[in-house]
One Martini backbone bead per residue (centre of mass of N, CA, C, O) as a GRO file, in nm:
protein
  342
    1UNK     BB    1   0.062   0.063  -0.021
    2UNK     BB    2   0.306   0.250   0.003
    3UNK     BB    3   0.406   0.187  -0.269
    4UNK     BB    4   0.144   0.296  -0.404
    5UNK     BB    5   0.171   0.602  -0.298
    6UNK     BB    6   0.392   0.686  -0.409
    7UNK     BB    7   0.374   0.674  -0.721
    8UNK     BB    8   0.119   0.837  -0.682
    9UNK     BB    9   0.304   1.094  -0.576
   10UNK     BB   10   0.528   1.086  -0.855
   11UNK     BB   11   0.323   1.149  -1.071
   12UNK     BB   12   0.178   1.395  -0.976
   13UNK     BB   13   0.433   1.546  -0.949
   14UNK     BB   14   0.501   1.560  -1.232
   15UNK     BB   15   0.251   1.665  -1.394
   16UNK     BB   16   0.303   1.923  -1.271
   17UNK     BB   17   0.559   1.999  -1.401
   18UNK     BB   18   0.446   1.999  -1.699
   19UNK     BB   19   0.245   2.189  -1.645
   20UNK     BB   20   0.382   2.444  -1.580
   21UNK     BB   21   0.592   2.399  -1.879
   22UNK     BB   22   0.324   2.462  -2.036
   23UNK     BB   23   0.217   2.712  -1.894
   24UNK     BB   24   0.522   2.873  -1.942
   25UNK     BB   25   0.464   2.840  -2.283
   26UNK     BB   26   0.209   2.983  -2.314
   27UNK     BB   27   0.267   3.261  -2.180
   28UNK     BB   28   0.451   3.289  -2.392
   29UNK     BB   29   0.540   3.459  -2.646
   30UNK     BB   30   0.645   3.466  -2.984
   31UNK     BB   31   0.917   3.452  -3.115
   32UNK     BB   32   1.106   3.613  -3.356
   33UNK     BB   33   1.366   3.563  -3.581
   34UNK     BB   34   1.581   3.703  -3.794
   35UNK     BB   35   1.760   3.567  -4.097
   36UNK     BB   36   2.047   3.640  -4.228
   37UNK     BB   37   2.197   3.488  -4.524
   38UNK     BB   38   2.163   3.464  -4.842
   39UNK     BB   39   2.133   3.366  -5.137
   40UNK     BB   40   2.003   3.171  -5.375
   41UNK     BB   41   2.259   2.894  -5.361
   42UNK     BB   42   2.388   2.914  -5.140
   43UNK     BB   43   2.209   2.734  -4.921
   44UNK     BB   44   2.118   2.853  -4.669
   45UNK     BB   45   1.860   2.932  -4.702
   46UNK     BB   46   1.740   2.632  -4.743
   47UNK     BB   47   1.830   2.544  -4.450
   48UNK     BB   48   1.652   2.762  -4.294
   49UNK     BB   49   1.368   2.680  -4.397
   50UNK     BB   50   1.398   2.371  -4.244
   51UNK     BB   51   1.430   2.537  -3.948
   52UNK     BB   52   1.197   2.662  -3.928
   53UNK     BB   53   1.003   2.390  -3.881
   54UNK     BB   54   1.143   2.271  -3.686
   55UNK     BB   55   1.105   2.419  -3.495
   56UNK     BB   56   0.880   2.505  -3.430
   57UNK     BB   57   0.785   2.201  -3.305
   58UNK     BB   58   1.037   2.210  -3.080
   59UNK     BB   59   0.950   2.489  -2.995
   60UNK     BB   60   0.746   2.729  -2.810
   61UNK     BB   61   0.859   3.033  -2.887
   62UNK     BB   62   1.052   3.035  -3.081
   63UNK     BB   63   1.111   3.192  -3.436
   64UNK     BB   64   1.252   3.120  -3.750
   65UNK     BB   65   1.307   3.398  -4.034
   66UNK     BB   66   1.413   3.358  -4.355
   67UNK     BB   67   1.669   3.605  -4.494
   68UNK     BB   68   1.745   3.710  -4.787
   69UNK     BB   69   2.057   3.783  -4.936
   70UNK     BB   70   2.302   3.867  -5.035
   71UNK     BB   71   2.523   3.844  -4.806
   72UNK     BB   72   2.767   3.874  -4.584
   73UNK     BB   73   2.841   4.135  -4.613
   74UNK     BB   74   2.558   4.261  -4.593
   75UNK     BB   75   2.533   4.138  -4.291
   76UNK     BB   76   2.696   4.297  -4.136
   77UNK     BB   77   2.624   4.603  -4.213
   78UNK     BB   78   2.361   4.581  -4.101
   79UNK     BB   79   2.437   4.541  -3.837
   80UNK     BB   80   2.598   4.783  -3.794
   81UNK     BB   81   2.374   4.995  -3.817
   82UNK     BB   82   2.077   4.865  -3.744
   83UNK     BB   83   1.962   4.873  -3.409
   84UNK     BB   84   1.683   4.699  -3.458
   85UNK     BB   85   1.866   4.426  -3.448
   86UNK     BB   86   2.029   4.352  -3.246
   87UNK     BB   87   1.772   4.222  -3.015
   88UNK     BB   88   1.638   4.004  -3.323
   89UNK     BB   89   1.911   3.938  -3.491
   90UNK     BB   90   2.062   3.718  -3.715
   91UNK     BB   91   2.370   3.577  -3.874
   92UNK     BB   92   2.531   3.499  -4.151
   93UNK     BB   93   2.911   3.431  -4.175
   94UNK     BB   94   3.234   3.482  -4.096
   95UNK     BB   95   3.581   3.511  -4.008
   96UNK     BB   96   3.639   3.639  -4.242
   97UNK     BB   97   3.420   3.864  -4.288
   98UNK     BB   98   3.499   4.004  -4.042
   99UNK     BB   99   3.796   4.053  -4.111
  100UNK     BB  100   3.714   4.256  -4.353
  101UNK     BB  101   3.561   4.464  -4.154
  102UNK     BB  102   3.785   4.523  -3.971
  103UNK     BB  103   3.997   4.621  -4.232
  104UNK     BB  104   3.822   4.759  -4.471
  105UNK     BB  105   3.810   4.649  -4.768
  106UNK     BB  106   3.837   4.674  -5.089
  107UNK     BB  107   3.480   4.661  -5.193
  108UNK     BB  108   3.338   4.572  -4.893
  109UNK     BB  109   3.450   4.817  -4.668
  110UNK     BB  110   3.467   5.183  -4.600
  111UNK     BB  111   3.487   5.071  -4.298
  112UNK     BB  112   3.537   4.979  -3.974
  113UNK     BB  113   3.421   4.674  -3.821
  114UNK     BB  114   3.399   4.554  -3.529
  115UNK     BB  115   3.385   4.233  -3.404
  116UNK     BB  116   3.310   4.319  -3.109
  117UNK     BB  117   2.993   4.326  -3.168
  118UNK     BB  118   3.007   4.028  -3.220
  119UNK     BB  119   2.815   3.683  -3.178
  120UNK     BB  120   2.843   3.400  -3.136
  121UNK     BB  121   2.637   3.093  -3.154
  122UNK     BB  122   2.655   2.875  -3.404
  123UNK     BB  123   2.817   2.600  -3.636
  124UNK     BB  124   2.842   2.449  -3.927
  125UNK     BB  125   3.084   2.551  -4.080
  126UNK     BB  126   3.370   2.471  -4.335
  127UNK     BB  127   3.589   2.616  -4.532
  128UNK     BB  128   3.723   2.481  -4.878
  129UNK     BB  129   4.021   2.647  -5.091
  130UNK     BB  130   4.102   2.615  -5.414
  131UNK     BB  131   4.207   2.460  -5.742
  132UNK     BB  132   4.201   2.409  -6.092
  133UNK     BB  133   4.279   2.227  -6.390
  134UNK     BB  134   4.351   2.123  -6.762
  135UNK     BB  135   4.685   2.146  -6.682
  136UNK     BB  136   4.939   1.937  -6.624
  137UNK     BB  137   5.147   2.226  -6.559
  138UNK     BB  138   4.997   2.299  -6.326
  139UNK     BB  139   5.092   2.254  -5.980
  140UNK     BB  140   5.068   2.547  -5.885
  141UNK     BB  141   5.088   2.903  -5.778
  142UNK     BB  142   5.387   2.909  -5.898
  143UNK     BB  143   5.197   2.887  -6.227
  144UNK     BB  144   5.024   3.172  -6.278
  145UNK     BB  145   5.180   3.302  -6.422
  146UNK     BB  146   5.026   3.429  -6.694
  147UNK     BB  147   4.758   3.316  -6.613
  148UNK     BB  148   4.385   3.258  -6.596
  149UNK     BB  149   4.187   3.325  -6.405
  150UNK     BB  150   3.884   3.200  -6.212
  151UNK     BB  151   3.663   3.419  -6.037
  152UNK     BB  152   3.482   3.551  -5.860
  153UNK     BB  153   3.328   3.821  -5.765
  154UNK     BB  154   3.437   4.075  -5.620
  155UNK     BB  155   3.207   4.082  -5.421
  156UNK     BB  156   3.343   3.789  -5.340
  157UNK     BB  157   3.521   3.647  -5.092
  158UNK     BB  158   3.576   3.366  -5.142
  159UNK     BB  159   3.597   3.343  -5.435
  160UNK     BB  160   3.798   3.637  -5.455
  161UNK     BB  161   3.938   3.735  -5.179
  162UNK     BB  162   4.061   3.495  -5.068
  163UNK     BB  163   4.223   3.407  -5.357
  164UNK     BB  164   4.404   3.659  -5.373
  165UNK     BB  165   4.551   3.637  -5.149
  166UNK     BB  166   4.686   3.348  -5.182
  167UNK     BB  167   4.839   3.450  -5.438
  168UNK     BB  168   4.968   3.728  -5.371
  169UNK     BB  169   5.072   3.668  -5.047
  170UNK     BB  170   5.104   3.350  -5.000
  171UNK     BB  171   5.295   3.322  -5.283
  172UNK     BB  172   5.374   3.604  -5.483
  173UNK     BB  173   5.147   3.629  -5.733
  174UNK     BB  174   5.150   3.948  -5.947
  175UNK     BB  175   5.099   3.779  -6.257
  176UNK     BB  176   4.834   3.762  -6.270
  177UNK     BB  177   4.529   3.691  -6.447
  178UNK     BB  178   4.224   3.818  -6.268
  179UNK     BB  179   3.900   3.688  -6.333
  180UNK     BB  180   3.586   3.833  -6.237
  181UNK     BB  181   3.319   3.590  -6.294
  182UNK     BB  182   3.256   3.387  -6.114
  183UNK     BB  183   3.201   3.077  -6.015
  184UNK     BB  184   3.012   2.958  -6.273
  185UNK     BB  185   3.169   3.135  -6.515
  186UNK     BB  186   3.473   3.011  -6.463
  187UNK     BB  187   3.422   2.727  -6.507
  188UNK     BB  188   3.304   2.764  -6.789
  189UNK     BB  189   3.583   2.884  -6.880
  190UNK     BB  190   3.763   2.692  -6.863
  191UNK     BB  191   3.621   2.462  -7.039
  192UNK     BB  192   3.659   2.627  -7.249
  193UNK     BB  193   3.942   2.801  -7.287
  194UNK     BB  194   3.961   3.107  -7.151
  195UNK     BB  195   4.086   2.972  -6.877
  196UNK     BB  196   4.323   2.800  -6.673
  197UNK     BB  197   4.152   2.826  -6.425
  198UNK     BB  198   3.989   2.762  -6.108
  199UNK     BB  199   3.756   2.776  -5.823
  200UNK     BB  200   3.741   2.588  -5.512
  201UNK     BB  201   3.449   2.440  -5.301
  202UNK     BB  202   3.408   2.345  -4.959
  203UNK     BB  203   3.215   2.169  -4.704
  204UNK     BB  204   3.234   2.141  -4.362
  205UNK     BB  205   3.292   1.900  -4.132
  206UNK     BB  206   3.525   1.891  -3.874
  207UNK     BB  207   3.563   1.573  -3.926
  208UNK     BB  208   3.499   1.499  -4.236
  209UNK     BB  209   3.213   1.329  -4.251
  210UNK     BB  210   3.104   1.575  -4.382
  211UNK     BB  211   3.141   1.682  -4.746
  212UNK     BB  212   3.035   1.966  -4.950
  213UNK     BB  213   3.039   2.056  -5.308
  214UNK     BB  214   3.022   2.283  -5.490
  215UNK     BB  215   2.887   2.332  -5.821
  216UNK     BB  216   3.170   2.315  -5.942
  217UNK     BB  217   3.274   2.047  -5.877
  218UNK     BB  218   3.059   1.872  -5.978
  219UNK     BB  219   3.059   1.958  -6.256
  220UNK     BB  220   3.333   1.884  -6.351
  221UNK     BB  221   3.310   1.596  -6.285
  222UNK     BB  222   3.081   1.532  -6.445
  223UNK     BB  223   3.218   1.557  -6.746
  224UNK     BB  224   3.481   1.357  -6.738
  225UNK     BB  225   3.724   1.496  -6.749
  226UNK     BB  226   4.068   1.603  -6.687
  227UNK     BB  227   4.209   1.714  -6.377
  228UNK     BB  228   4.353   1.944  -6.141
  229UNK     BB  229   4.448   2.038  -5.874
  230UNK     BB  230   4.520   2.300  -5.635
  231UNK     BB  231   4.688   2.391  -5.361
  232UNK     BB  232   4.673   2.551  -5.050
  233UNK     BB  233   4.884   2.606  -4.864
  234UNK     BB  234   5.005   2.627  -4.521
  235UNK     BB  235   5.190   2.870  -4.586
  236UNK     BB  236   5.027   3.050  -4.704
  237UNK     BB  237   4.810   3.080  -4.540
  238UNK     BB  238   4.994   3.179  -4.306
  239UNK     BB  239   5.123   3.445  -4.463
  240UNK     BB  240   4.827   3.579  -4.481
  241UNK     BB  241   4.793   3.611  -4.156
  242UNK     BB  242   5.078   3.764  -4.075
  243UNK     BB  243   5.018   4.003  -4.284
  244UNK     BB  244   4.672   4.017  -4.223
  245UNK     BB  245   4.564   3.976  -3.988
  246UNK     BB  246   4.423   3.666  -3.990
  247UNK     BB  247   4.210   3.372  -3.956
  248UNK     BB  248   4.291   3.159  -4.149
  249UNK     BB  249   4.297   2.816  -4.220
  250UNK     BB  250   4.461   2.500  -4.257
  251UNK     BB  251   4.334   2.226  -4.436
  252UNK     BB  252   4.337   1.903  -4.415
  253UNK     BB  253   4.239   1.689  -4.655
  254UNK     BB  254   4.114   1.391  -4.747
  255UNK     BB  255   4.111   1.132  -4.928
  256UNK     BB  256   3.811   1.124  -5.093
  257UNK     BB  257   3.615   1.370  -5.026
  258UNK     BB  258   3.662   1.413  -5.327
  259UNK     BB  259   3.676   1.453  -5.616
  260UNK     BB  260   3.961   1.366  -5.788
  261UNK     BB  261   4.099   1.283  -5.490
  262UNK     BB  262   4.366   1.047  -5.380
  263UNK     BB  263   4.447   1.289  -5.215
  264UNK     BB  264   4.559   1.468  -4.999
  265UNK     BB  265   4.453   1.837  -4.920
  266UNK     BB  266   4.536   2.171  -4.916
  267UNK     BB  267   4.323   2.437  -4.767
  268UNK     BB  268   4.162   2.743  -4.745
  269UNK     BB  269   3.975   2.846  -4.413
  270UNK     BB  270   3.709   2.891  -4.279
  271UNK     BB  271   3.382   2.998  -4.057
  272UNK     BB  272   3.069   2.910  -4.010
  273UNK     BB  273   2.810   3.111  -3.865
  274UNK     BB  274   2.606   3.212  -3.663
  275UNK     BB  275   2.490   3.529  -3.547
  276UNK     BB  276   2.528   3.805  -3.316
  277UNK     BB  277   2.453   4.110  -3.120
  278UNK     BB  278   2.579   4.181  -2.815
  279UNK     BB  279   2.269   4.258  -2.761
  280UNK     BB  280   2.143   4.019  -2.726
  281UNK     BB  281   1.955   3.773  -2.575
  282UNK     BB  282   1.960   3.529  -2.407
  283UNK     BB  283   1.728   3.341  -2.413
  284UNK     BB  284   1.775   3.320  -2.726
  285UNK     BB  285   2.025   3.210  -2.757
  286UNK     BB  286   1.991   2.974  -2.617
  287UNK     BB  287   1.735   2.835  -2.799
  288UNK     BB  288   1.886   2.831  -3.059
  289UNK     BB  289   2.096   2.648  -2.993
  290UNK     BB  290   1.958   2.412  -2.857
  291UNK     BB  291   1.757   2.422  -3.130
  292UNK     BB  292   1.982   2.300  -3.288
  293UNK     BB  293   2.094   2.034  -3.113
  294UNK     BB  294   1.863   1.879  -3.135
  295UNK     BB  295   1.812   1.831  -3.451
  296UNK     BB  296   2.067   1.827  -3.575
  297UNK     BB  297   2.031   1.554  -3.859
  298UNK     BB  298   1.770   1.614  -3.971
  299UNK     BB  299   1.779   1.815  -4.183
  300UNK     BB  300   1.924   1.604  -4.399
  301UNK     BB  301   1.653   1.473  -4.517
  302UNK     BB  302   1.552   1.710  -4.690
  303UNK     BB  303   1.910   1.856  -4.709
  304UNK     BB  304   2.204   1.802  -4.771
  305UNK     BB  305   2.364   2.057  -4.621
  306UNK     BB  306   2.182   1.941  -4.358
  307UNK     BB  307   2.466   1.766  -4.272
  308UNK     BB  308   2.644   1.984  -4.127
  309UNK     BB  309   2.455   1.947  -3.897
  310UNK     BB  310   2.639   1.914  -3.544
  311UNK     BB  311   2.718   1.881  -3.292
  312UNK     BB  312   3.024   1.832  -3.277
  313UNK     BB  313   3.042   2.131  -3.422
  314UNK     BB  314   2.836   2.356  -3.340
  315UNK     BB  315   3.063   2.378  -3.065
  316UNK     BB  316   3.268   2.544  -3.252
  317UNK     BB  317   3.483   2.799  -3.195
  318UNK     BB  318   3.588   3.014  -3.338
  319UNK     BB  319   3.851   3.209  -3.478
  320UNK     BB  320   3.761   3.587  -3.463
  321UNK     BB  321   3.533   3.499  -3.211
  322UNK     BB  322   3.296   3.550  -3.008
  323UNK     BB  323   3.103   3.455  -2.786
  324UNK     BB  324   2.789   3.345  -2.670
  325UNK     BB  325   2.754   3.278  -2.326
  326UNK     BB  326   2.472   3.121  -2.365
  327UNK     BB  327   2.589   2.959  -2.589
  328UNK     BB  328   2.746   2.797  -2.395
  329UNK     BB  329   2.540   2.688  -2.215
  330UNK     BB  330   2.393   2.548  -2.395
  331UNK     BB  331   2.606   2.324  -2.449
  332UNK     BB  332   2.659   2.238  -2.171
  333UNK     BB  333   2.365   2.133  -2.111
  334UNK     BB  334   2.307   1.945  -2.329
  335UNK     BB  335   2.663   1.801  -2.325
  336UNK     BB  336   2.849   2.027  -2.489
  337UNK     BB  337   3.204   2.097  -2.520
  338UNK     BB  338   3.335   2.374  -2.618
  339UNK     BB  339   3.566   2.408  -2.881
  340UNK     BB  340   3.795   2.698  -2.828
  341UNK     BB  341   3.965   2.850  -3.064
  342UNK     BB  342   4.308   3.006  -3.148
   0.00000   0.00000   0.00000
């Protein structure tokens, strides 16, 4: 009898519990909050828009809505300007993207906006950058010397701005003829014999379990040509980090993780991460990391993309910004131990 009356004592609690749990999210009003993503096809956009319906279902009152942007330049100037969006608004960046805008490169950002405005939520990937060419001459970035290369539009980070970085500072090849046609004009030109090299990109999760190749790189494979990787070293990489106080890492890709690569190869690369300004408040932060961690691989069922998003990943901090506080107790609650990158 004894037994029996804990059992229903013990019931009783817990159900009072949920109860409660479940009056505290009913009383409280849905947040929307707006996230800043990039143009249709770059990915990220379509990627958000599976996650608005995943939390809606997981989460009682935060509510993510995907708002396409030019890209991510135009997304940091936004956050940095617009006031309205400091306590409402995430947005989608790189640790290059923010040092582009505290160094104020120029056709990019008219002045400098320091990055300690901003503060990481949750990472998504990393991304690796390198080139090929259809010239089984040319073996290294100390070939570009006199030849054609194509890169991404002027006004593109990665594809243009990053990649002419590891060119000419990197390798310190200053002639090279550099046009940018944009990423998959540059690769059309490849094919055609317009240009001898072509920018290639691909994202990828920190342990290299999912590696995602950008459009340009499937396309070549897709083609059935014999072409040729060119990597961009790791001394490379150091040496535009030492000479611009960047942050780009150099990942060594596995063999066999891209089309074409029967071998490991060095590639330039930064974090991918949705941000928010450091007015953000604690509490949206917090939902929206959890409800990251919660979802986990599930985005991944509707689109290709979401299988970047892994637990494993998303609680890595790049180097080149802070955290946002809540967003670390977020993991750590979760029970992911975030990995904060120097």
């Amino acid at each position: 009898m004894n037994l029996r009356r804990k059992i229903l004592t013990t019931s009783a609690t817990a159900l009072a519990a949920i109860g409660l749990l479940a009056g505290t999210a009913q009383a409280r009003d849905e947040v929307r909050v707006p996230s800043l993503t990039a143009p249709f096809g770059a990915g990220i956009t379509e990627q958000i828009v599976i996650f608005e319906r995943l939390i809606a279902k997981r989460h009682p009152w935060v509510r993510l809505v995907a708002q396409e942007s030019p890209g991510f330049v135009y997304n940091i100037r936004e956050m940095a300007s617009n006031k309205k969006r400091y306590k409402t608004t995430t947005f989608w960046s790189s640790t290059g993207g923010l040092w582009a805008a505290e160094t104020a490169q120029k056709g990019f950002f008219p002045k400098p906006i320091p990055r300690d405005d901003f503060r990481w939520l949750l990472t998504r990937s990393s991304n690796c950058i390198w080139f090929s060419t259809l010239d089984a001459n040319i073996k290294s970035i100390k070939d570009f010397s006199g030849k054609k290369i194509g890169l991404g539009r002027r006004s593109q980070t990665h594809w243009a701005l990053f990649t002419t970085k590891a060119i000419e500072v990197g390798e310190g090849v200053k002639d090279a003829n550099l046009e940018y046609l944009g990423n998959n004009a540059g690769m059309a030109a490849m094919l055609d014999g317009r240009v001898d090299v072509a920018v290639m990109i691909a994202t990828m999760t920190a342990d290299q379990s999912v590696v995602f190749p950008a459009g340009p790189v499937r396309k070549i494979a897709a083609t059935g040509r014999t072409y040729y990787n060119i990597p961009i070293s790791k001394a490379a990489t150091m040496k535009v980090n030492k000479e611009l106080k960047s942050p780009f890492v150099s990942h060594t890709i596995a063999a066999n993780k891209l089309p074409n690569q029967p071998n490991k190869m060095d590639c330039l690369g930064d974090y991918v991460f949705m941000a928010a300004h450091k007015d953000f408040p604690d509490d949206v932060a917090h939902a929206l990391t959890t409800v990251f961690l919660d979802i986990d691989t599930a985005a991944g069922k509707y689109l290709g993309g979401g299988k970047l998003y892994r637990r494993s990943s998303m609680c890595v901090v790049p180097n080149g910004v802070k955290p946002h506080p809540a967003s670390l107790k977020a993991c750590k609650d979760f029970g992911v131990e975030p990995k904060i990158l120097k």
